[in-house]
Every structure is written in structure tokens, then in C-alpha cells.
C-alpha positions as CSV (number, residue, x, y, z in Angstrom):
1,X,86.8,82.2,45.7
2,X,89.4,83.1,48.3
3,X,90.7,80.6,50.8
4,X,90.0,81.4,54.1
5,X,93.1,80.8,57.1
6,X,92.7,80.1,60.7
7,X,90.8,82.2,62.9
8,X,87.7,84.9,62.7
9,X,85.8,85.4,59.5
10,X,87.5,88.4,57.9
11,X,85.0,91.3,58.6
12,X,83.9,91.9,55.5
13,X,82.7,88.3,55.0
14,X,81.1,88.7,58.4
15,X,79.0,91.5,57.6
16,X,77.6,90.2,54.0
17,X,76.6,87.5,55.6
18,X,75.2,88.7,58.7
19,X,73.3,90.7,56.5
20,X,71.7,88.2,54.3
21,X,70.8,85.9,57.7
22,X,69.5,88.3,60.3
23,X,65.8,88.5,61.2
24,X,64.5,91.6,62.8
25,X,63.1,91.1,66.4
26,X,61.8,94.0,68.0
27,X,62.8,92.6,71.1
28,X,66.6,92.1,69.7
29,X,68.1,95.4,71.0
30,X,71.8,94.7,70.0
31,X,71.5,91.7,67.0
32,X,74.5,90.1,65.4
33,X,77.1,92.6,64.2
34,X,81.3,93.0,63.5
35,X,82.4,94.8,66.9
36,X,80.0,93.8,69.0
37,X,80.6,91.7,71.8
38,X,77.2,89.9,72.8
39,X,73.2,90.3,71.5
40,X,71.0,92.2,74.1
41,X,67.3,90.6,74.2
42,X,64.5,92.9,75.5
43,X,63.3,91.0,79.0
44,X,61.1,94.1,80.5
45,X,62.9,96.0,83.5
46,X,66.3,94.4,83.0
47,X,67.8,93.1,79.6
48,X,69.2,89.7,79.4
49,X,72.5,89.6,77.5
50,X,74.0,86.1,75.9
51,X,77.1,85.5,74.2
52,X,78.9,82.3,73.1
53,X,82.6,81.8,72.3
54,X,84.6,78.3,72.0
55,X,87.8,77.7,72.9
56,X,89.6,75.7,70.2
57,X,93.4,75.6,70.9
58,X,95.1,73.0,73.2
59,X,95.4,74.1,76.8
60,X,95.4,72.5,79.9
61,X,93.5,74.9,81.1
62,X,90.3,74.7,78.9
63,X,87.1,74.7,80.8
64,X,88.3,77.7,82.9
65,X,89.2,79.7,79.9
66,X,86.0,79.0,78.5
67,X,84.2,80.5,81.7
68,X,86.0,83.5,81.9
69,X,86.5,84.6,77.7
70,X,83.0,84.4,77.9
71,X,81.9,85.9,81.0
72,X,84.6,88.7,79.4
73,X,81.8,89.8,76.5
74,X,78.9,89.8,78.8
75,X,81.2,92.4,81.6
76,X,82.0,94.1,78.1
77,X,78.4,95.0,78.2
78,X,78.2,96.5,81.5
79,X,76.1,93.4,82.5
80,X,76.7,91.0,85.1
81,X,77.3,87.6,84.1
82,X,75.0,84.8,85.5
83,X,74.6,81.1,83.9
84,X,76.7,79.5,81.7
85,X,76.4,76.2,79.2
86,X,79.2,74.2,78.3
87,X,79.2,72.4,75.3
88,X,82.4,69.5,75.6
89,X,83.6,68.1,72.8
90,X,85.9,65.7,73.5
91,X,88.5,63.2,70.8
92,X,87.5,59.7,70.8
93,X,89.7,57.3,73.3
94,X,90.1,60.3,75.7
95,X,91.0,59.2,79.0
96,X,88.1,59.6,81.8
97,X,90.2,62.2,83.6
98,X,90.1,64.9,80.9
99,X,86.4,65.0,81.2
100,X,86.3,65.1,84.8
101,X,89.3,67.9,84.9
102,X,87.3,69.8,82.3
103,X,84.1,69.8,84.4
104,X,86.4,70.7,87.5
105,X,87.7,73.6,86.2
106,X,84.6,74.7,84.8
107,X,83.0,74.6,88.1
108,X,85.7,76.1,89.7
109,X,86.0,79.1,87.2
110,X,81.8,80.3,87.7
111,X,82.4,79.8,92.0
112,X,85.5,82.5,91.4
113,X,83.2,84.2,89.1
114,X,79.9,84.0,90.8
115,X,78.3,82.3,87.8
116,X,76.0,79.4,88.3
117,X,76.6,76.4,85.5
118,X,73.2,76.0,84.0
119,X,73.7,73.3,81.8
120,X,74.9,71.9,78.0
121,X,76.5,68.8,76.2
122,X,78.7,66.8,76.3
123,X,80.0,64.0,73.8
124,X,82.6,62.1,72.4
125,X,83.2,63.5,68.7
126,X,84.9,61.7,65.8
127,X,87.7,64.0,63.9
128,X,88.9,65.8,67.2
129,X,92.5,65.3,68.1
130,X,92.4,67.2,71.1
131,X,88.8,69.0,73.4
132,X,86.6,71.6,72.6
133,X,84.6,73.3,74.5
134,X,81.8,75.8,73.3
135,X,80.6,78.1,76.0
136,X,77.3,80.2,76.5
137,X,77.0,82.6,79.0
138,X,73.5,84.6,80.1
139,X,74.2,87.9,82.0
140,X,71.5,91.0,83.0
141,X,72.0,94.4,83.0
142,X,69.4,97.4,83.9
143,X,68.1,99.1,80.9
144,X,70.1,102.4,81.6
145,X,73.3,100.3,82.2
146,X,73.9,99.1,79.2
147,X,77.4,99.5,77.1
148,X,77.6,98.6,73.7
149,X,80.4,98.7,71.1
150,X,78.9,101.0,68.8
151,X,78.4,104.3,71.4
152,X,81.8,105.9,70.7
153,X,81.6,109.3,69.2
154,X,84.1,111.6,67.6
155,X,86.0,113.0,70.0
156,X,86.3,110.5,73.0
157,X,89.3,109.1,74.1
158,X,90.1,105.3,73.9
159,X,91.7,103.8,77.0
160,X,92.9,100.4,77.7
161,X,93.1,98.4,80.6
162,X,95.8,96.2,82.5
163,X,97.9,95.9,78.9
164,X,98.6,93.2,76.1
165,X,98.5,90.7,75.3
166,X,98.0,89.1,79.0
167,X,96.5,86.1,77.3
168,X,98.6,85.9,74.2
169,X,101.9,86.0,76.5
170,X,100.6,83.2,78.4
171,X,99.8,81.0,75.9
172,X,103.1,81.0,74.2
173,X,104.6,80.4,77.4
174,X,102.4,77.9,78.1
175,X,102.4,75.5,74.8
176,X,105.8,76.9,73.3
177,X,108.4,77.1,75.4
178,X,110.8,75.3,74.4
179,X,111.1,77.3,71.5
180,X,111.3,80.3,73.3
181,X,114.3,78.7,75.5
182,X,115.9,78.2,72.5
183,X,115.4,82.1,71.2
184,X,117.0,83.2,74.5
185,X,113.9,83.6,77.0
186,X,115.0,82.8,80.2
187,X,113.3,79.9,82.3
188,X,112.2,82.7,84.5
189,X,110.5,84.8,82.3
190,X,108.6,81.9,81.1
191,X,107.2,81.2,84.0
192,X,106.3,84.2,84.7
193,X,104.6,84.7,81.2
194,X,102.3,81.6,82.3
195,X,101.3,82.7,85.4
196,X,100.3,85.8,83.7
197,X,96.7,83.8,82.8
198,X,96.2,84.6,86.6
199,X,98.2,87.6,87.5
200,X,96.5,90.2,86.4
201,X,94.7,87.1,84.9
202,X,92.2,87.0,82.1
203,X,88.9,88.1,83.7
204,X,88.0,91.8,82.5
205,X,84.7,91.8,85.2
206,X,86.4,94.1,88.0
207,X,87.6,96.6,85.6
208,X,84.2,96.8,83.8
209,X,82.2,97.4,86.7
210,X,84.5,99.8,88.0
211,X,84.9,101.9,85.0
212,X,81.0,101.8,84.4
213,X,80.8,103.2,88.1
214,X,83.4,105.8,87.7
215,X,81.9,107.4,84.3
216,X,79.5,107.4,81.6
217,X,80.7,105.3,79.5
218,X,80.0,105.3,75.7
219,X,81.8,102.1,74.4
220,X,83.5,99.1,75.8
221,X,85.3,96.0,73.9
222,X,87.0,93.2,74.9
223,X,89.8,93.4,72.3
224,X,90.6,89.1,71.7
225,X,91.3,86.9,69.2
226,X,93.4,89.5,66.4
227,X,94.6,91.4,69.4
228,X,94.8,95.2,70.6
229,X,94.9,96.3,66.9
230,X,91.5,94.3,65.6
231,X,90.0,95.4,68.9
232,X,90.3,98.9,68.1
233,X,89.4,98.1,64.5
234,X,86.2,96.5,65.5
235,X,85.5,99.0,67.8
236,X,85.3,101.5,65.0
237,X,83.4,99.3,62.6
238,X,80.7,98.5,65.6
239,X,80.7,102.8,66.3
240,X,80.9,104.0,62.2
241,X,84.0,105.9,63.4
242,X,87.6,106.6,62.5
243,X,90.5,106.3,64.9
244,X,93.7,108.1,65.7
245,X,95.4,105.0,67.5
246,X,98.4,106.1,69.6
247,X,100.6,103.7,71.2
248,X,103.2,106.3,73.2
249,X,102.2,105.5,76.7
250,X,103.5,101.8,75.9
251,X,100.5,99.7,76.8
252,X,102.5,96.6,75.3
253,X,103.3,94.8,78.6
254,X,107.6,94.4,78.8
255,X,106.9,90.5,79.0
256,X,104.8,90.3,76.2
257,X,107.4,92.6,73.8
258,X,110.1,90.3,75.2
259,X,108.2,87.0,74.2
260,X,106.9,88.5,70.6
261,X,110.4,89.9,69.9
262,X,111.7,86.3,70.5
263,X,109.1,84.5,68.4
264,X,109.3,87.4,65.4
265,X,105.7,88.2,66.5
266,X,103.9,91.7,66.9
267,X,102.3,91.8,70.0
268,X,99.3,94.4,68.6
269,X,98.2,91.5,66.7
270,X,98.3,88.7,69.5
271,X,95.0,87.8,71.5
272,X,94.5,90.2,74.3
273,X,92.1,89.2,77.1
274,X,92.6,90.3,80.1
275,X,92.3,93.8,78.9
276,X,89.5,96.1,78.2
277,X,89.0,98.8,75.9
278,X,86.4,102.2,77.2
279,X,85.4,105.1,74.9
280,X,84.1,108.2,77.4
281,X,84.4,112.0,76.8
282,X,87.7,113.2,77.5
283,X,86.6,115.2,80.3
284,X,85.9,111.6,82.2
285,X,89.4,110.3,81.6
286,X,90.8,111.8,85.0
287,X,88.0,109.9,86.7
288,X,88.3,106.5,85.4
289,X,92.7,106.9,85.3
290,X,91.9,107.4,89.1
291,X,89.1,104.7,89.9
292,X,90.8,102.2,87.9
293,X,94.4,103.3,89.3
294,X,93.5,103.0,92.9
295,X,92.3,99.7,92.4
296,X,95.5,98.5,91.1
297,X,94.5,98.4,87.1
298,X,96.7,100.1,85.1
299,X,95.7,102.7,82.2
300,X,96.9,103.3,78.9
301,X,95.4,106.0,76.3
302,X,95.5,104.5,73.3
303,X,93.1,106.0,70.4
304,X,91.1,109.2,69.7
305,X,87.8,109.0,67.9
306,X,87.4,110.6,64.9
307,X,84.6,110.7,62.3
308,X,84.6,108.2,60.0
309,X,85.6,110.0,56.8
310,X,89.2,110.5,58.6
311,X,89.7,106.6,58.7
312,X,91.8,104.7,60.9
313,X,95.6,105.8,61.3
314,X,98.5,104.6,63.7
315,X,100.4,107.8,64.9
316,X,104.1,107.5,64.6
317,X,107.0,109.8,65.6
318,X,107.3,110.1,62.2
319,X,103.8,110.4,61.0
320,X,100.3,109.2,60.6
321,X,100.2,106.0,58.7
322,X,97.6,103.5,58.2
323,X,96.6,101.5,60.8
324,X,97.7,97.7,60.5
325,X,95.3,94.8,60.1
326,X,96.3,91.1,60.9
327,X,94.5,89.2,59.2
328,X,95.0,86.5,61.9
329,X,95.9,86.0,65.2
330,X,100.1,86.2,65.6
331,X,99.4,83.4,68.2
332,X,98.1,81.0,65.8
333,X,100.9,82.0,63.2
334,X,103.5,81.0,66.0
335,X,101.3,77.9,66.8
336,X,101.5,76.9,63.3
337,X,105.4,77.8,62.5
């Protein structure tokens, strides 16, 4: 039985057992699935959308990342985010502070978010050496407007928002530098890396509801932990479609490839919210390059849908070739080396 590293379950696992634990619920419109971002429950006129997502690496910044990674999948579904639940986990002998800073920043993260805290748990948990917090998040969204991860079709285009990896970049930054002094980066670039977490920040909500205003959209996906490239795979998985992924309008952010070239990382592979990934018919992509443009969020093409006996390709200058996988995150392989 193979031995399983840091980070998501690989897909395949995921789906087998998905499979052999899923009820069906009539009133479960979007159930548990590889790709897909949150479940979508049946409420009557409007649908209530839930997600949950922890955040498990040291940051000083916890509580307010767990707000906005998860108030990122329910946007991803074209709903609006509204109460959130914070389950703290914090090591044993932890100062007082760290609680109350962890319940600060939460608060502070749903007021810029217009999310009400709703409730949760909180404890003190043997076998932790640093927090963890588990967040929930219920949004709504009106039947029509709903955006899943599984509505691209052959022939869309893929477009990404704002770049990558905003978060990944950050992080490094953030709980690395001094390795990255010593691999050349300069104090300035590092501090501009970390305030990247809040310029253009993590939160995807503007772009979403801008782009779902602007077209039709067919598919959205926040494209996280596994970075730009798992994204797009997931996307096709969620969709049952192939993808022609190419890269040549450079969505890799300058400060990112600087970072990742330091480190000996691949930025494709490093966590990536803070950007957003829409499948519409080409004939929408002048529309949402424009809506999204004059609001000040850059736009990268970066795949075209294909049907899924054409598989998943990367398109080179010297070629098609086979479209990497990372089997995990390159943050938590430069967190580890």
C-alpha cells in the first residue's frame, strides 16, 4: 500500500473513495467530487452553498487566511459568501495572546469581507506544535447563478485572473526568507513578495462577481493548494474534458518566477489563491478581458477545452507534451527542504 506525502489526497484516491462514501440527496445538487470547489444544497428560491477548508501551515496570519481561502470556494461558485465557523485548534501551553490574535483577525477578515462569524470550537489540543484552524463558510446564490467546476465544454477558452502564485510567493517570503537572502533575493523583493497576501491579496470575490456579471460563464475554480497546474487539472477532471494549457501570455507573476527560480521551485505547481480560473465561449473572452481589465484585474488565457479523448497537454514552442502533475504542493517541498 503506497505511502501517502503531504498535502491533498492524490485524485485517484479521492474519487474511489468518494465513491464508496457518498449518499444520494436529492436535494444535494453539487455532492462531493475531485474539481469541485464547494457542495450546493437545494434551499427553494436560492441555493445555499458550504465549503470547509483548514489552514494547517504556520502563519502569523492564520485566522484571516482561513476567512478568505474559504470565502474563495464559495465566490468560485458564483455565490456570495455569508457565515462562517471557525474551528481553533490551538498547541497546549499556548500563550493567551495567540487565541485572542486568532479571533481578531478572524473578525477582522468577515468585516472586510462582509461575512458574519456564526459560530465554532475552540480548544486546546494535545500533539499540535503550532494552530489550526478549520474553517466553514455558508454562502447563497440564485438558482440561475450558479457556477460550478464541471460546466466547461470543448471549445471554451480558460482564462486566469490577477496571476500566480500570489499566495505561494507570499508565503515563502513570509516563513523563508532567510533562505531566500541567502539565494540572492534582495531585502526588497522580499518584502514586497509578503505584502503580495494583500496587494492584489488573496480574496478572489471581486473578480468572481465581476466576471459572472460580464458573461455567461460555464466554469470557475479557485486553482490552490497544487497550484495553477492541479487547478487546471481538476478543472478537467470536475468537466470530463481535455485541455490544451498554454502558458505564452506569461501569467507567472515576475516575483513569483524570481522567488521559485531562487528556491529551485516551479511556480505552476505552487499554491495559487488569489487567482481565479473562468471557462466561457470564446466569443465572451473580449467582454470579460474588458470588465475585468477596467477594474484593474489582469487576464491571462491559459488553456483551451478539448474533449476528453484528446487528454491534457502543455503547448511548448517546441510541441505538445504532457501536461505536468505535482503530486504536491512546491510550497510544502520548500517548507520541508
Amino acid at each position: 500500500m503506497r505511502r501517502l506525502p503531504p498535502g491533498k489526497l492524490p485524485p485517484d484516491l479521492l474519487a474511489r473513495l468518494l465513491a464508496d462514501t457518498v449518499r444520494a440527496d436529492p436535494r444535494l445538487l453539487v455532492p462531493p467530487g475531485v474539481g469541485e470547489d464547494a457542495a450546493v444544497i437545494d434551499c427553494g428560491e436560492r441555493l445555499l452553498v458550504v465549503t470547509t477548508d483548514p489552514i494547517t501551515f504556520a502563519t502569523d496570519s492564520i485566522g484571516w487566511y482561513a476567512v478568505n481561502v474559504n470565502a474563495n470556494d464559495v465566490a468560485s461558485m458564483g455565490a456570495t459568501p455569508r457565515w462562517f465557523f471557525a474551528t481553533v485548534l490551538l498547541p497546549p501551553e499556548v500563550e493567551e495572546g495567540a487565541a485572542e490574535a486568532i479571533l481578531r483577525q478572524i473578525g477582522q477578515a468577515c468585516d472586510e469581507l462582509d461575512i458574519t462569524l456564526a459560530g465554532g470550537h475552540t480548544e486546546i489540543t494535545l500533539g499540535l506544535d503550532r494552530p489550526i484552524v478549520v474553517g466553514g463558510l455558508l454562502g447563497e446564490v440564485a438558482r440561475d447563478r450558479l457556477v460550478t467546476s464541471a460546466g466547461a465544454r470543448p471549445e471554451d477558452i480558460v482564462l486566469l485572473t490577477t496571476g500566480v502564485a500570489v499566495e505561494g510567493t507570499a508565503l515563502l517570503a513570509r516563513e523563508i526568507p532567510d533562505r531566500l537572502r541567502q539565494a540572492g533575493v534582495t531585502e526588497a523583493e522580499i518584502q514586497r513578495a509578503r505584502g503580495l497576501l494583500f496587494d492584489p491579496g488573496l480574496s478572489v470575490l471581486r473578480a468572481a462577481r465581476i466576471a459572472g456579471e460580464a458573461a455567461r460563464l460555464h466554469a470557475m475554480h479557485d486553482p490552490t493548494e497544487g497550484g495553477l497546474i492541479t487547478g487546471l487539472r481538476e478543472l478537467a477532471q470536475a468537466s470530463g474534458v481535455g485541455l490544451r494549457v498554454d502558458l505564452a501570455e506569461g501569467p507567472v507573476l515576475p516575483l513569483c518566477h524570481k522567488v521559485c527560480q531562487a528556491l529551485g521551485l516551479d511556480p505552476l505547481g505552487l499554491i495559487a489563491s488569489g487567482s481565479l480560473l473562468l471557462a466561457a465561449a470564446p466569443v465572451d473572452e473580449p467582454a470579460l478581458r474588458g470588465a475585468l481589465g477596467r477594474a484593474g484585474i489582469a487576464v491571462y488565457r491559459v488553456a483551451r477545452v478539448v474533449p476528453a479523448d484528446e487528454g491534457l497537454a502543455l503547448v511548448t514552442p517546441k510541441g505538445e507534451v504532457a501536461l505536468p502533475e505535482f503530486a504536491r504542493d512546491e510550497l510544502a517541498r520548500a517548507l520541508e527542504g
